[in-house]
C-alpha positions as semicolon CSV with decimal commas, in nm:
position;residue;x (nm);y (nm);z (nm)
1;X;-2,496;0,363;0,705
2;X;-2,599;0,590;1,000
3;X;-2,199;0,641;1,080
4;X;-2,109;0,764;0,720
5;X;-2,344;0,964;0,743
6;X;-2,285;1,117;1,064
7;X;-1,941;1,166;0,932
8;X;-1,994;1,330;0,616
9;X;-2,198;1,562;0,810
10;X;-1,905;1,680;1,069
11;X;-1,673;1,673;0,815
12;X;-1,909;1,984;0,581
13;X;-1,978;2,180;0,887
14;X;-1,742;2,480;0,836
15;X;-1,710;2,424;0,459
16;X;-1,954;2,660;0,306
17;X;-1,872;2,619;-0,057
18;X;-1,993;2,328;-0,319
19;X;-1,868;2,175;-0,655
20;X;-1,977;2,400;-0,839
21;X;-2,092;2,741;-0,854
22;X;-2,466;2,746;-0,797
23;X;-2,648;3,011;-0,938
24;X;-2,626;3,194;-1,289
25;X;-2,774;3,498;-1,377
26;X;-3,132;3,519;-1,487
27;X;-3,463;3,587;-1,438
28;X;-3,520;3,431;-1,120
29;X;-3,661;3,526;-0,791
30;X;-3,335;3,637;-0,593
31;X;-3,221;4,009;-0,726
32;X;-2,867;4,044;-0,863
33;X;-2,810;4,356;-1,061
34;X;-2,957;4,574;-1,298
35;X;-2,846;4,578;-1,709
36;X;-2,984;4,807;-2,002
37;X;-3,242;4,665;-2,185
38;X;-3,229;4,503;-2,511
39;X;-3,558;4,496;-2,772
40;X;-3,712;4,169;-2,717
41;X;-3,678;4,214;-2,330
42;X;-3,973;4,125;-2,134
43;X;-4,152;4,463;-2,049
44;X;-4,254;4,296;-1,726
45;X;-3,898;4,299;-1,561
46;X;-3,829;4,681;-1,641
47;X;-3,754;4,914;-1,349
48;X;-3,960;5,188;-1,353
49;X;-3,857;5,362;-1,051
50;X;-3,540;5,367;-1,140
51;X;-3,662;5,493;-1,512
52;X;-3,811;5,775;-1,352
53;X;-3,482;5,893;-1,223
54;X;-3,250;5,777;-1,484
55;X;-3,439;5,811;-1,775
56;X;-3,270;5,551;-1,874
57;X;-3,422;5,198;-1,935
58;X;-3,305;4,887;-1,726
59;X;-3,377;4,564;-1,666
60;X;-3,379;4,401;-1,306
61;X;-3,126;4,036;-1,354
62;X;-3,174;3,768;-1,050
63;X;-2,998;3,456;-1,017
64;X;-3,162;3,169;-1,060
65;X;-3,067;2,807;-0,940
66;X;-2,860;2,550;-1,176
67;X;-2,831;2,228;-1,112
68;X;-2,540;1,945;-1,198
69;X;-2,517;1,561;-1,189
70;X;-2,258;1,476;-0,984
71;X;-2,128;1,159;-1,061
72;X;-1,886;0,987;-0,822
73;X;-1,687;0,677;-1,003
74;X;-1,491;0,485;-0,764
75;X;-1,192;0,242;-0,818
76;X;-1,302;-0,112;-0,691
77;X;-1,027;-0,298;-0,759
78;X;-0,795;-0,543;-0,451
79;X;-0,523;-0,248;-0,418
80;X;-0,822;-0,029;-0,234
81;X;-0,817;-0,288;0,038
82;X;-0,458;-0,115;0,160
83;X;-0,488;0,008;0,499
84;X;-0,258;0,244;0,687
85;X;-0,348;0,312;1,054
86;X;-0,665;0,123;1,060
87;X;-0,800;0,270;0,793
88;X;-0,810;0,149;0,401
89;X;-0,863;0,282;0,094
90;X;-1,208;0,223;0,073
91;X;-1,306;0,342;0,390
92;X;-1,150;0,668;0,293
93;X;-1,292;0,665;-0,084
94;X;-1,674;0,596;0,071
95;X;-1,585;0,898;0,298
96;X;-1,543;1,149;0,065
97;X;-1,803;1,030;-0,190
98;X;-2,072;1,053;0,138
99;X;-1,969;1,448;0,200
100;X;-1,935;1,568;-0,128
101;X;-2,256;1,407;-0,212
102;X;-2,417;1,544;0,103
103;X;-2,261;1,905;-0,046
104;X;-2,402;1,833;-0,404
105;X;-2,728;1,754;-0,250
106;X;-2,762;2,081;-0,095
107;X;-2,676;2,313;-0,356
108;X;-2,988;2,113;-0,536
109;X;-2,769;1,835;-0,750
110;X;-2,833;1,501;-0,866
111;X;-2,581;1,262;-0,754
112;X;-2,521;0,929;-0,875
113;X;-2,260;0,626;-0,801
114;X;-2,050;0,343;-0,992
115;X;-1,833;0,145;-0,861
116;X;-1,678;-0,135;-1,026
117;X;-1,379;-0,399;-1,096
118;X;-1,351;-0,677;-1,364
119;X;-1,571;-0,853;-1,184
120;X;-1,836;-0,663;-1,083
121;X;-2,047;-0,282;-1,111
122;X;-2,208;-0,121;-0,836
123;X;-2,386;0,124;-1,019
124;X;-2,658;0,402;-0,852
125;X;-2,837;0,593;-1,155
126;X;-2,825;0,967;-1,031
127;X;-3,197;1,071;-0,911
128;X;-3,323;1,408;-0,821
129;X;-3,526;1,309;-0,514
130;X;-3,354;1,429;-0,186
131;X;-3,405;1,055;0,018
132;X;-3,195;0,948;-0,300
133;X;-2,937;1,008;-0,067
134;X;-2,980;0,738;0,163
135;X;-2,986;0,489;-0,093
136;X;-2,662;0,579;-0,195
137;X;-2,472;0,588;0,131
138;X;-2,643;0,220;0,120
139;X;-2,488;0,146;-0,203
140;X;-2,148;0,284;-0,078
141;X;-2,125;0,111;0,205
142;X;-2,173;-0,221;0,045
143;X;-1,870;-0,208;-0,194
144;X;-1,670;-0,492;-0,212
145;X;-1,313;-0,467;-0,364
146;X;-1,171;-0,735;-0,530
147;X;-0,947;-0,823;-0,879
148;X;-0,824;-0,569;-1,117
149;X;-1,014;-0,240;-1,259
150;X;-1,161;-0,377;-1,588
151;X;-0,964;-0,261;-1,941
152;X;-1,246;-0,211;-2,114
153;X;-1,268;0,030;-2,419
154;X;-1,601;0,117;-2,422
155;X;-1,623;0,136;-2,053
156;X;-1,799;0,525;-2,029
157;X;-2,123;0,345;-2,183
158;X;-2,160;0,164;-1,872
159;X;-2,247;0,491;-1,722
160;X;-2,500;0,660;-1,943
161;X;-2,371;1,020;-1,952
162;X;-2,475;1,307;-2,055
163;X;-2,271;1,562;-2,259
164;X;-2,168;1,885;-2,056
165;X;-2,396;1,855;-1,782
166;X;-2,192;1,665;-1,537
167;X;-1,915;1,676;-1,308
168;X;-1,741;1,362;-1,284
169;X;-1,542;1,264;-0,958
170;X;-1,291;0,947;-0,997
171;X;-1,178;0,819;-0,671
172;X;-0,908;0,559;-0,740
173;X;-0,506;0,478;-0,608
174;X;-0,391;0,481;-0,981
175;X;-0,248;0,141;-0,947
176;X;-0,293;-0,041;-1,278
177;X;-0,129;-0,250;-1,501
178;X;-0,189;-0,177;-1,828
179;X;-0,301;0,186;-1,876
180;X;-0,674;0,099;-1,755
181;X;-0,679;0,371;-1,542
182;X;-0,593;0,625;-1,811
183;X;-0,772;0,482;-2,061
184;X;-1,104;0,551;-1,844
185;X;-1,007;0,895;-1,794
186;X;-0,975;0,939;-2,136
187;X;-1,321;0,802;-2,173
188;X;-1,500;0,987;-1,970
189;X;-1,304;1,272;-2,045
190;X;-1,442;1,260;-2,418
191;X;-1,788;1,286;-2,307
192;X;-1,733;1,725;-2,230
193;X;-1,789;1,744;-1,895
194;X;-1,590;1,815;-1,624
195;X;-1,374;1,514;-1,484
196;X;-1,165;1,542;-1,145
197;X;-0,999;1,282;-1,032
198;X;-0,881;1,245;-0,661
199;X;-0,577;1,034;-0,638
200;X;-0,583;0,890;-0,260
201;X;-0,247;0,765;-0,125
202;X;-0,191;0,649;0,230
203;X;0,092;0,806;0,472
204;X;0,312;0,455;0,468
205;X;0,288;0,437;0,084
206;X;0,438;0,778;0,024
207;X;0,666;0,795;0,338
208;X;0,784;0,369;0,348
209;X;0,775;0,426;0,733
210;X;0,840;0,052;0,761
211;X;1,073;-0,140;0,975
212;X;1,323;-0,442;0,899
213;X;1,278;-0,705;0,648
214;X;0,926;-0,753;0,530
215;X;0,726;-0,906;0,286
216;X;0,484;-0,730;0,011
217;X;0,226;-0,883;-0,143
218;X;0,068;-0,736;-0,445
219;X;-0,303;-0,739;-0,335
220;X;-0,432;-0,775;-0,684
221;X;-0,220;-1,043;-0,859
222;X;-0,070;-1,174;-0,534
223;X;0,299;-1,134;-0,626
224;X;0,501;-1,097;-0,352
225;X;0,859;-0,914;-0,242
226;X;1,103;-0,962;0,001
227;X;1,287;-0,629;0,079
228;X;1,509;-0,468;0,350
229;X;1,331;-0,153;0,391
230;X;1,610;0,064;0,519
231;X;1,859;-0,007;0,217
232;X;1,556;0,027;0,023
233;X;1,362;0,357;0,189
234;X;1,558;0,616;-0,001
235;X;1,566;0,509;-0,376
236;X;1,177;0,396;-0,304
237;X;1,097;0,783;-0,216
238;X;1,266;0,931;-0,516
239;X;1,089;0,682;-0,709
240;X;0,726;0,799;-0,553
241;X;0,775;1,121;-0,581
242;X;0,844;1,082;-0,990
243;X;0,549;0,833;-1,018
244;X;0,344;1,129;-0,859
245;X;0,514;1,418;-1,068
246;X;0,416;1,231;-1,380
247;X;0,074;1,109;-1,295
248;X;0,023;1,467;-1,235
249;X;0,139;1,588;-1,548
250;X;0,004;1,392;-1,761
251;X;-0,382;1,383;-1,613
252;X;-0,326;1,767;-1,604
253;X;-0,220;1,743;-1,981
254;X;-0,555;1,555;-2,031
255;X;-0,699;1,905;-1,928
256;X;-0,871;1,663;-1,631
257;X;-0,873;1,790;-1,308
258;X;-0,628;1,639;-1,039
259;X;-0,619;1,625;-0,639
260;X;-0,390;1,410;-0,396
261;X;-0,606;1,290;-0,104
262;X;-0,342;1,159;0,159
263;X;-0,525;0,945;0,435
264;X;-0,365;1,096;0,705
265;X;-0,489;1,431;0,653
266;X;-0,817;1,541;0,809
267;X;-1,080;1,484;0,542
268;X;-1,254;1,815;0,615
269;X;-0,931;2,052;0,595
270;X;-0,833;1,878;0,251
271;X;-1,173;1,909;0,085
272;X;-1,173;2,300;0,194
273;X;-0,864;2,342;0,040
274;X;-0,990;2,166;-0,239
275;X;-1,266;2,349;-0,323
276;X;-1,105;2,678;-0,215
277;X;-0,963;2,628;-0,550
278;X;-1,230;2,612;-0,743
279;X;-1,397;2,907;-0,678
C-alpha cells in the first residue's frame, strides 16, 4: 500500500491542476472581483472605499471552495489480468485511481471506489475524512480480477449516486461480450453527472509486436487461437484501429467523456495532458 502510494505521489508532482475546477464565485474568504450591487445584497459586503471614489455601489465577490465526489469504477473482470512488459492491466488501473484520488483529495473531494465482476464488488462508499484515503489505496490494492463484468440492468443502484454532484471515472479495457460495458455507461450516464471513461490498452495489444506462431487464450472464457502473427499483424492493426475509432465515437455520442490510457506511456505525462484538456 506504501508503494502506490509513493507512486501516485511522484507521478502529481509537476501536475498542478485537478478534476475539476475548484472554486466558484461567492461570498467566501479569498477576494475575486468586484460587481454592482443588486437590492437584496448583503449591506455587509459593500465597498465603501471604493464608493467614496466611484460613487458608484459595488459589491466585493470571493471564491469560495466546492467540493465533488469523485467516484472511480473499475473493470474487474479476467481480461485486466493482461500484462505487457511486466505490467497488467490492473496494476496500471490501481495506478491511476491512487493519483487522481490523491489529486481529488487535495482540491477538498470525496472519493469513493467500486470495483466489481460477476462474481464479486469491491465497493468503498466515498467519505469526506482525509485518512479516507488510506483505506482506499487498501481497498485498491486488494482487487482480484476474475470472470466476466456482470450484465446487469440495474447495475448504477449498486453504487448509490447522487444526481449532478459527481464525477464518475470508469477504468476498464472495453472487452465485453454482450454490450455490458455500454450498457453501464449508459447507466451511470443517466444519473446527470459527469462520466469519463479511460479506456487502457497495452503497447502489444495495439501494436501485435509478437513473434512466430503463438497461441491466445481468451482470459475470460478460456477460448483459445492458434495464429501466425506475421501473416496476421497487418489486417489485425486495421482492425484495432476501427474497434478504437468506433468505441470512440460512439461513447463520445453518449456525450460521456473518453481517454486512451496506453501502458507504455508515462502515467504522469498522460494524465497532464489529460487534464490540460479540461480546463
Amino acid at each position: 500500500m506504501e508503494g502506490l502510494e509513493l507512486l501516485a505521489r511522484r507521478a502529481v508532482q509537476g501536475i498542478r491542476l485537478g478534476l475539476h475546477p475548484s472554486k466558484k464565485t461567492g461570498f467566501g474568504q479569498e477576494f475575486s472581483h468586484y460587481r454592482h450591487y443588486e437590492p437584496g445584497d448583503d449591506l455587509r459586503l459593500l465597498d465603501w472605499k471604493l464608493y467614496a471614489r466611484s460613487d458608484r455601489f459595488y459589491v466585493r465577490q470571493a471564491e469560495v471552495q466546492t467540493q465533488l465526489t469523485v467516484r472511480f469504477v473499475i473493470d474487474a473482470s479476467a481480461s485486466m489480468l493482461h500484462e505487457d512488459r511486466g505490467m497488467s492491466k490492473i496494476q496500471f488501473a490501481r495506478y491511476i485511481a491512487a493519483t487522481l484520488a490523491w489529486l481529488a483529495q487535495r482540491q477538498g473531494d470525496n472519493i469513493g471506489l467500486y470495483a466489481l465482476n460477476n462474481s464479486q464488488l469491491y465497493e468503498c462508499t466515498p467519505h469526506p475524512q482525509r485518512q479516507f484515503y488510506q483505506y482506499f489505496l487498501h481497498q485498491l490494492i486488494h482487487i482480484s480480477p476474475a470472470g466476466k463484468f456482470p450484465e446487469n440492468k440495474n447495475i448504477h443502484t449498486l453504487f448509490d449516486i447522487r444526481p449532478h454532484q459527481e464525477i464518475i471515472v470508469f477504468l476498464t479495457d472495453m472487452y465485453q461480450s454482450n454490450q455490458e460495458l455500454f450498457d453501464t455507461l449508459k447507466q451511470l450516464n443517466a444519473t446527470g453527472n459527469e462520466v469519463l471513461l479511460f479506456h487502457l490498452m497495452a503497447a502489444n495489444e495495439l501494436e501485435f509486436d509478437f513473434k512466430g506462431t503463438l497461441t491466445f487464450k481468451d482470459l475470460e472464457t478460456g477460448k483459445t487461437t492458434q495464429v501466425h502473427t506475421r501473416q496476421a499483424k497487418d489486417e489485425y492493426q486495421i482492425r484495432i484501429q476501427n474497434y478504437l475509432k468506433n468505441i470512440r465515437e460512439k461513447i463520445l455520442g453518449m456525450n460521456i467523456g473518453y481517454e486512451l490510457f496506453r501502458m507504455d506511456e508515462p502515467l504522469d505525462t498522460a494524465l497532464k495532458r489529460f487534464l490540460e484538456q479540461r480546463i
